[in-house]
C-alpha positions as CSV (number, residue, x, y, z in Angstrom):
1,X,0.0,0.0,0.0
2,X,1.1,3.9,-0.8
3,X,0.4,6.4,1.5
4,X,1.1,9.9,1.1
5,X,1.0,12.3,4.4
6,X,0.6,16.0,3.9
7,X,0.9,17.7,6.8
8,X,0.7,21.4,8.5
9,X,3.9,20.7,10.3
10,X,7.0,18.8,10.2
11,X,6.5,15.2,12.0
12,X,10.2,15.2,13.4
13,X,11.7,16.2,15.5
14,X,8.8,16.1,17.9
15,X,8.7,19.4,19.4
16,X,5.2,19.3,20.7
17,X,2.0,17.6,21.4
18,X,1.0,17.7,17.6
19,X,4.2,16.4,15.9
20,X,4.6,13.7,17.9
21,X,1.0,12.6,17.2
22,X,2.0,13.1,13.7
23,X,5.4,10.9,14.0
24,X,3.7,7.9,15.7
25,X,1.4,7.8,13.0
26,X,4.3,8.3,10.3
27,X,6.5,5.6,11.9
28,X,3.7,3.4,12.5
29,X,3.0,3.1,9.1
30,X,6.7,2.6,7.9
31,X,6.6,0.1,10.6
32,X,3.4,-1.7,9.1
33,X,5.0,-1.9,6.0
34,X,3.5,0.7,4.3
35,X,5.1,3.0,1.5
36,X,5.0,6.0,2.7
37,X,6.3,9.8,1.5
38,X,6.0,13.0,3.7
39,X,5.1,16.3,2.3
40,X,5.3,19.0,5.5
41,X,4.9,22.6,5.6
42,X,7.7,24.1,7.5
43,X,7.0,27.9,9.5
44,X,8.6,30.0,11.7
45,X,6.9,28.3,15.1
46,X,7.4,24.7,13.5
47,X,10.7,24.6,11.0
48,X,11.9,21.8,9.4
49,X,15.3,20.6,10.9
50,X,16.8,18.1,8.2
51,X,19.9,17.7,10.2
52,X,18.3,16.5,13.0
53,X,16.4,13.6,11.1
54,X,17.8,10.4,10.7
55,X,19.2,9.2,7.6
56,X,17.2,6.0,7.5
57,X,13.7,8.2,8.3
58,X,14.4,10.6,5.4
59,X,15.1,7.6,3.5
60,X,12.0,5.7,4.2
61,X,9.3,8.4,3.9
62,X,11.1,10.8,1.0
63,X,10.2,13.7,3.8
64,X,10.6,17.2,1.8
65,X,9.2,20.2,3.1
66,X,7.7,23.7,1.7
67,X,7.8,27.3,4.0
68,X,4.4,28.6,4.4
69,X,4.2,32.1,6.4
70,X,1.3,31.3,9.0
71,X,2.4,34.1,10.6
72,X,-1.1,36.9,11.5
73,X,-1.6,39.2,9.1
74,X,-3.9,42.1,10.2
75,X,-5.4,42.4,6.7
76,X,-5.6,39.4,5.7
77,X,-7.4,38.3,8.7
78,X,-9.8,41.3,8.2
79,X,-10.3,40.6,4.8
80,X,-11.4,37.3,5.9
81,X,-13.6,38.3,8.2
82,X,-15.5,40.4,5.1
83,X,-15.2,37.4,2.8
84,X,-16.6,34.9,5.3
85,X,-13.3,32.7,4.8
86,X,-11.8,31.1,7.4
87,X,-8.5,32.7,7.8
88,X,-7.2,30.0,10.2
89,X,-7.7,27.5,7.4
90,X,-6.4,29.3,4.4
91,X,-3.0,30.6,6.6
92,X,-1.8,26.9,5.2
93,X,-2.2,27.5,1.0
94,X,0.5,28.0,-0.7
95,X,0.9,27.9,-4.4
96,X,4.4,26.2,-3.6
97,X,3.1,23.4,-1.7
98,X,0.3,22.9,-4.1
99,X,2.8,22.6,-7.0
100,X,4.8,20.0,-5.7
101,X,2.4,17.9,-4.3
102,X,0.6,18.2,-7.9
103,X,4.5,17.2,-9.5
104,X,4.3,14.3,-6.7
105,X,0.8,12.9,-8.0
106,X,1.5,12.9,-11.5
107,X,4.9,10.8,-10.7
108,X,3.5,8.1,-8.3
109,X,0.0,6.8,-8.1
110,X,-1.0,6.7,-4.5
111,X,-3.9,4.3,-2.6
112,X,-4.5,6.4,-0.1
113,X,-3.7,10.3,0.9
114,X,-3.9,11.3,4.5
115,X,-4.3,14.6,5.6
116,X,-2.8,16.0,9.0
117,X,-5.3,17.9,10.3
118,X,-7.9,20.1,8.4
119,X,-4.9,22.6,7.6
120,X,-4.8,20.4,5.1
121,X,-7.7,20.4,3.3
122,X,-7.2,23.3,1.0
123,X,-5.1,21.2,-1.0
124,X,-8.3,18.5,-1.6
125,X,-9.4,20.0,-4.7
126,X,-5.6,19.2,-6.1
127,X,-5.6,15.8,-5.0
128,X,-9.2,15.0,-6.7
129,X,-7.6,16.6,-10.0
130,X,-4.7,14.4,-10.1
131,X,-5.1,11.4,-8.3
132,X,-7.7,8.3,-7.4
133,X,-6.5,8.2,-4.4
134,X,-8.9,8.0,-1.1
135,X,-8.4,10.9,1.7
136,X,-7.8,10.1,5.0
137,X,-8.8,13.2,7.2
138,X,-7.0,12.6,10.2
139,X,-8.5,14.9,13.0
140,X,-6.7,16.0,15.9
141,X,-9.8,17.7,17.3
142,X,-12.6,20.0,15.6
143,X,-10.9,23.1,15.4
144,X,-14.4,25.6,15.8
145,X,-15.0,24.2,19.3
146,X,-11.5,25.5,20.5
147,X,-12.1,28.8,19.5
148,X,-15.5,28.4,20.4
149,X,-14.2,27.7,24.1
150,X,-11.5,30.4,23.9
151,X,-14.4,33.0,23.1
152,X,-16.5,32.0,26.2
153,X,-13.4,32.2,28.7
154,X,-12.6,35.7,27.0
155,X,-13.2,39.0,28.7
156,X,-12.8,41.7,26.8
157,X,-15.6,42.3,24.3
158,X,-13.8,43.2,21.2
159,X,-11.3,39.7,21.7
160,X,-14.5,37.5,22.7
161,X,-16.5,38.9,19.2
162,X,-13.4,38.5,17.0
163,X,-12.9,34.6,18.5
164,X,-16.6,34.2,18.0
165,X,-16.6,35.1,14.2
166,X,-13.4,32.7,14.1
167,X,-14.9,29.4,15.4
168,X,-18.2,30.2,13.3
169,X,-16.3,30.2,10.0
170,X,-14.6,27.4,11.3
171,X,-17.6,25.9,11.9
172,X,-18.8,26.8,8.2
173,X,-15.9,25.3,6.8
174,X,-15.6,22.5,8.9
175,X,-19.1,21.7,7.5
176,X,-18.7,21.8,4.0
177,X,-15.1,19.8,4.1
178,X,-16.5,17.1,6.0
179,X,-18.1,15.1,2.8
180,X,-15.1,15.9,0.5
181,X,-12.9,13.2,2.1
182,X,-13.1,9.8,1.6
183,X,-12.9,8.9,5.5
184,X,-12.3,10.8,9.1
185,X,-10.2,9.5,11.2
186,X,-11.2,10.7,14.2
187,X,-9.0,11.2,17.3
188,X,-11.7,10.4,20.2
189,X,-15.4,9.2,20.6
190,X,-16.5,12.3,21.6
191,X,-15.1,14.2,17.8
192,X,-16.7,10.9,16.1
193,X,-20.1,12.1,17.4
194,X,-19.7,15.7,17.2
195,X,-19.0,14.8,13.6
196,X,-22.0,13.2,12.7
197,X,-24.0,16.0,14.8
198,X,-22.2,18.0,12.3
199,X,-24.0,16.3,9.5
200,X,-20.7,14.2,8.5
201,X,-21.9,11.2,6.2
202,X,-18.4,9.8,5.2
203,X,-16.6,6.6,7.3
204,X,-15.5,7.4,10.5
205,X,-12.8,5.5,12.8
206,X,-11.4,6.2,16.3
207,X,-8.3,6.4,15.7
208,X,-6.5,7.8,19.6
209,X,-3.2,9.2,19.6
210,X,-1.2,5.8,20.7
211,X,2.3,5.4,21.6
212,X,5.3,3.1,21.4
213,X,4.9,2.0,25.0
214,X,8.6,0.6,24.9
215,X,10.0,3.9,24.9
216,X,7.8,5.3,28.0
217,X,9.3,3.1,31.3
218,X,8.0,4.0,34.5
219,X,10.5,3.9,36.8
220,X,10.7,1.0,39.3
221,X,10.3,3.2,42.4
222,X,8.1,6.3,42.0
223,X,8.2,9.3,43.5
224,X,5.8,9.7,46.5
225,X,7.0,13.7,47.1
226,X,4.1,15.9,46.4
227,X,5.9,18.0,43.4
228,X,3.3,19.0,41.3
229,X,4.2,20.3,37.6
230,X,2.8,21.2,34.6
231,X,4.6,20.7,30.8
232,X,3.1,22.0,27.7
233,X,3.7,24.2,24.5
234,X,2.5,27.6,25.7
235,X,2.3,28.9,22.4
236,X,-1.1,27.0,22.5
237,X,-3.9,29.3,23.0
238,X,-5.5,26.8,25.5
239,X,-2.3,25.7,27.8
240,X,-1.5,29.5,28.1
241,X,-5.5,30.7,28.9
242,X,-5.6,27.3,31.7
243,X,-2.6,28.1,32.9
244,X,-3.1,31.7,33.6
245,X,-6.2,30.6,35.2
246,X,-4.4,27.9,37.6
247,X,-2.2,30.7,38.9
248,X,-4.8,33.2,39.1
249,X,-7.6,30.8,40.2
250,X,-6.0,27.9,41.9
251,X,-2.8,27.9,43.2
252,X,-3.0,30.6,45.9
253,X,-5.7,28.2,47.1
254,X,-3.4,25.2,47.0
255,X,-0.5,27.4,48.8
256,X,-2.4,28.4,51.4
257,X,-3.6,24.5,51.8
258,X,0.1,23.0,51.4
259,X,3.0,25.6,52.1
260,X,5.5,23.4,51.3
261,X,4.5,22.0,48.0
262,X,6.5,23.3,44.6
263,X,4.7,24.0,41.3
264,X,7.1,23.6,38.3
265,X,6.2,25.0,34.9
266,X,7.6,23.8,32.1
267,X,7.3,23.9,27.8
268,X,8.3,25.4,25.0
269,X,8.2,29.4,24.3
270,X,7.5,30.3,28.3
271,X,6.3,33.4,28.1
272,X,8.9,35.9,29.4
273,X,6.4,37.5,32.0
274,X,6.6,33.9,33.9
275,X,10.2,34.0,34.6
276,X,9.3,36.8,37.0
277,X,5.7,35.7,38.3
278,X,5.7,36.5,42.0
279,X,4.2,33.3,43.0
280,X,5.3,31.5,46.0
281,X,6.7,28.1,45.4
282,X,6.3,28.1,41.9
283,X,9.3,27.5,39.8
284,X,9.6,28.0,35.7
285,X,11.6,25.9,34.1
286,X,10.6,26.6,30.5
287,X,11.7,24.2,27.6
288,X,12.9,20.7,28.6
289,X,15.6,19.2,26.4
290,X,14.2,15.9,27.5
291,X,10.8,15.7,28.3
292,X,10.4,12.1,29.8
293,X,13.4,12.8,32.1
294,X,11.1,15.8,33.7
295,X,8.3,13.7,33.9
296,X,9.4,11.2,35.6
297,X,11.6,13.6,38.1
298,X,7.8,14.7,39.4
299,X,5.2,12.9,41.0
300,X,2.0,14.9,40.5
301,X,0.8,16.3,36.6
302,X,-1.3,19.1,36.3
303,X,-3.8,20.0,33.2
304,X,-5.6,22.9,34.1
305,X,-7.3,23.0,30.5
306,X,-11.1,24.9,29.9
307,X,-10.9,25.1,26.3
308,X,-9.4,22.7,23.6
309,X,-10.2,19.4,22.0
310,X,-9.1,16.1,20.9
311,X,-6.7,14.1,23.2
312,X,-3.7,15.7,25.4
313,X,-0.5,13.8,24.3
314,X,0.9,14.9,27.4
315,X,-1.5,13.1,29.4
316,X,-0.8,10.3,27.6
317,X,2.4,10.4,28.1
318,X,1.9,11.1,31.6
319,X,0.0,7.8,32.1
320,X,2.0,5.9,30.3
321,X,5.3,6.7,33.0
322,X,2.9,5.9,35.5
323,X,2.2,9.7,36.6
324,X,-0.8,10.4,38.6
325,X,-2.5,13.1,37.1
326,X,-5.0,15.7,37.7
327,X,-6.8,17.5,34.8
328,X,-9.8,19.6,34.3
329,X,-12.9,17.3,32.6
330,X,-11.5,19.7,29.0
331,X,-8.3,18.2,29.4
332,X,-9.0,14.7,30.0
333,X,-11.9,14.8,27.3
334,X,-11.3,11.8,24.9
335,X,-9.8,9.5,27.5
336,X,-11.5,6.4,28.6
337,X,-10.7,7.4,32.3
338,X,-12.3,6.5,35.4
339,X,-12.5,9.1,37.7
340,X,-9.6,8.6,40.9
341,X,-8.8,5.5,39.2
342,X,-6.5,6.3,36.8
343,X,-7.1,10.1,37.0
344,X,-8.2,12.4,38.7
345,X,-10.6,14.9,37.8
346,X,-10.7,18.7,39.2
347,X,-12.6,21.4,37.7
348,X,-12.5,24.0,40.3
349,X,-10.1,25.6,42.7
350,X,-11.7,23.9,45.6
351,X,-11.4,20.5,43.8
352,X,-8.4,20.9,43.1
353,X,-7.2,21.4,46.1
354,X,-9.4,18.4,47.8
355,X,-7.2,16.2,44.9
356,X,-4.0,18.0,46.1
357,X,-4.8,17.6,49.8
358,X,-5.8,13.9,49.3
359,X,-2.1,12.8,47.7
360,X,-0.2,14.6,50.1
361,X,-2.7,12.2,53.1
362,X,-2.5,9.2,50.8
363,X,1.0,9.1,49.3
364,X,0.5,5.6,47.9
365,X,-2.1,6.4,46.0
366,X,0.1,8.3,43.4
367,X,1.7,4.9,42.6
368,X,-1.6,3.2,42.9
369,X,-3.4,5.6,40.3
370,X,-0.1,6.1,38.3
371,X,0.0,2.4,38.1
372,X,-3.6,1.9,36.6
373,X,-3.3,5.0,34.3
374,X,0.3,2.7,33.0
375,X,-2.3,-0.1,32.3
376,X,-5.2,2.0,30.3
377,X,-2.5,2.9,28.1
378,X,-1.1,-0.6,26.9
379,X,-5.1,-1.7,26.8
380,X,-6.1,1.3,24.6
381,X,-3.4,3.3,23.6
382,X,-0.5,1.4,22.6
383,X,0.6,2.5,18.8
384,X,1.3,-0.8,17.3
385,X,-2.3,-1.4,18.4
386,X,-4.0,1.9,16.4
387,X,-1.9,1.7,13.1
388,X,-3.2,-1.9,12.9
389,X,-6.8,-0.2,13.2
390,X,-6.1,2.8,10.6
391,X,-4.3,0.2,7.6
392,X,-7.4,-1.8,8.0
393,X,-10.0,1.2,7.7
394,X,-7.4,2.4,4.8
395,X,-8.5,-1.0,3.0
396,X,-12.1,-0.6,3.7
397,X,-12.6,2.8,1.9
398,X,-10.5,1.5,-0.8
399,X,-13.6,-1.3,-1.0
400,X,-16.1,1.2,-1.2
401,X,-17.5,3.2,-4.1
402,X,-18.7,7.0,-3.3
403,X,-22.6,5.9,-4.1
404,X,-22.5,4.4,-0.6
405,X,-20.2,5.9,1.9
406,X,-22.1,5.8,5.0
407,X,-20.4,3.5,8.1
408,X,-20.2,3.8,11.3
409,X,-17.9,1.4,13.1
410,X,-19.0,-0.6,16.2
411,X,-16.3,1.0,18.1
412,X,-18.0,3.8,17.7
């Protein structure tokens, strides 16, 4: 089988959340047996770093890349607003990108062509001209309900109308893009729903954010010390707005409660303002060079998220090196959890400070927890486990003519 990935950002190095999804899902594939080429778009937040890919990756997937300038342009984005585009979306076009992936499809006849994202889907109209192949939409999480959220948690009126008109062209465009693909793979039970509420008609799959659960090792003897931390790419509209409300919100609360206990911040482009937060114990770290390593160096994760959507790599991640964890309902959305079983589950300050409260009483219940949130992600998340789920929904839609496209899985 030939696959052919487009997506909105380079797959490797895994800088964030996002690319790493991506990367399992590239080397999955290559790992599957699957030919498979990479076409990225490379910015200036996400650019693509050739000599720090392996030979044999390059190798396997053909991985070339195209600059797009995502970067906000006042004009543009008001122009949008006129034209009822979605600005967000068509950031990603380029006439660049769309020339070589139409050189790419008139060289190599692909089975199937899956899109990263809907970033991705302005270049659908190319691939229908010149190719048979099916499209894959893989969805990370429907993009109109985050800024949907981010709207509602806004206070100033001019910033909570301007988010408003975002997620409703979203929406729109969301709406009309869902019956040009061939398939959705969705990311979490919750999006396959929302899609079909959204009047989506095509296949749809779960297909969860998995893992190579050989490279995440809990350590053999956990740490019991209530260190709480929190690690995530804070040029993410939703880790910076959650955040801000933690500090604001929650940790004074938590302070008060436990004097002793550290907060450590960590992630990629910290803003500057943090490094001089006058917070008591809370320490900012900003960017890891090894992420695991600071996992595992802290016993207690926090996900203070109110807006997003999709599933949280980190908490993934998290579970899967045994962390306990405690997350707002937002940022454990898409999990199969159960609540102070494998997670814990705060949505207020006073909550979170119960959960907080409760560790620091019953220490062995962070390995206990950690060690069933370890399990939940060999049953459910494990990658090995997913790709074998995506190759065979790949071979269905390429069973299936357009007359009758309708199916929803069991597991849905």
């Amino acid at each position: 089988m030939k696959v052919l990935q487009l997506s909105h950002k380079p797959p490797y190095p895994p800088k964030d959340g996002g690319c790493l999804a991506i990367d399992n899902i590239s080397q999955g594939l290559i790992n599957a047996g699957v030919e498979l080429k990479i076409i990225t778009i490379e910015t200036s937040k996400h650019p693509f770093e050739k000599d720090r890919i392996p030979k044999d990756y390059i190798d396997k997937t053909g991985i070339e890349s195209v600059f797009v300038d995502t970067k906000l342009n006042i004009v543009d984005a008001f122009s949008n607003l006129i034209t009822q585009d979605s600005y967000n979306i068509t950031r990603f076009f380029t006439p660049d990108f769309d020339h070589i992936l139409m050189t790419e499809l008139k060289k190599t006849e692909y089975d199937i062509v899956h899109l990263e994202s809907l970033f991705m889907t302005p270049y659908i109209s190319t691939i229908r001209m010149y190719s048979d192949a099916k499209i894959v939409l893989r969805s990370h999480n429907l993009e109109y309900i985050i800024w949907e959220r981010l709207s509602k948690q806004t206070g100033g009126v001019a910033k909570k109308t301007y988010l408003k008109l975002l997620a409703k062209q979203l929406k729109r465009y969301e709406l009309d893009v869902l019956n040009m693909v061939d398939g959705i793979a969705s990311i979490s039970k919750r999006d396959s729903k929302d899609f079909r509420k959204l009047g989506a008609k095509q296949p749809i799959e779960i297909i969860p954010f998995g893992i190579d659960i050989e490279k995440y090792k809990p350590d053999e003897n956990q740490n019991t010390d209530v260190e709480l931390f929190h690690l995530g790419s804070m040029d993410w509209a939703p880790n910076l707005e959650g955040l801000n409300w933690y500090l604001e919100k929650v940790w004074p609360s938590i302070n008060k409660h436990s004097p002793n206990t550290s907060m450590f911040l960590a992630g990629r482009d910290m803003p500057e303002s943090y490094f001089s937060l006058n917070a008591p114990n809370v320490i900012v770290v900003g960017e890891v060079v090894d992420a695991i390593k600071f996992i595992k160096s802290k016993s207690l994760m926090i996900v203070p998220l109110l807006s997003g959507g999709g599933i949280r790599v980190k908490i993934i991640e998290g579970m899967a090196l045994g962390k306990a964890i405690i997350s707002t309902s937002v940022g454990a959305e898409g999990i199969h959890y159960t609540h102070k079983k494998d997670i814990w589950i705060a949505d207020t300050p006073e909550e979170f400070v119960t959960a907080v409260d409760f560790f620091k009483e019953n220490p062995e219940k962070i390995i206990e927890i950690g060690n069933n949130a370890r399990k939940l992600v060999e049953k459910e998340y494990s990658n090995e486990v997913i790709i074998e789920k995506l190759v065979s929904f790949y071979k269905y839609l390429q069973t299936i003519s357009a007359s009758n496209p309708e199916r929803i899985l069991a597991s849905n």
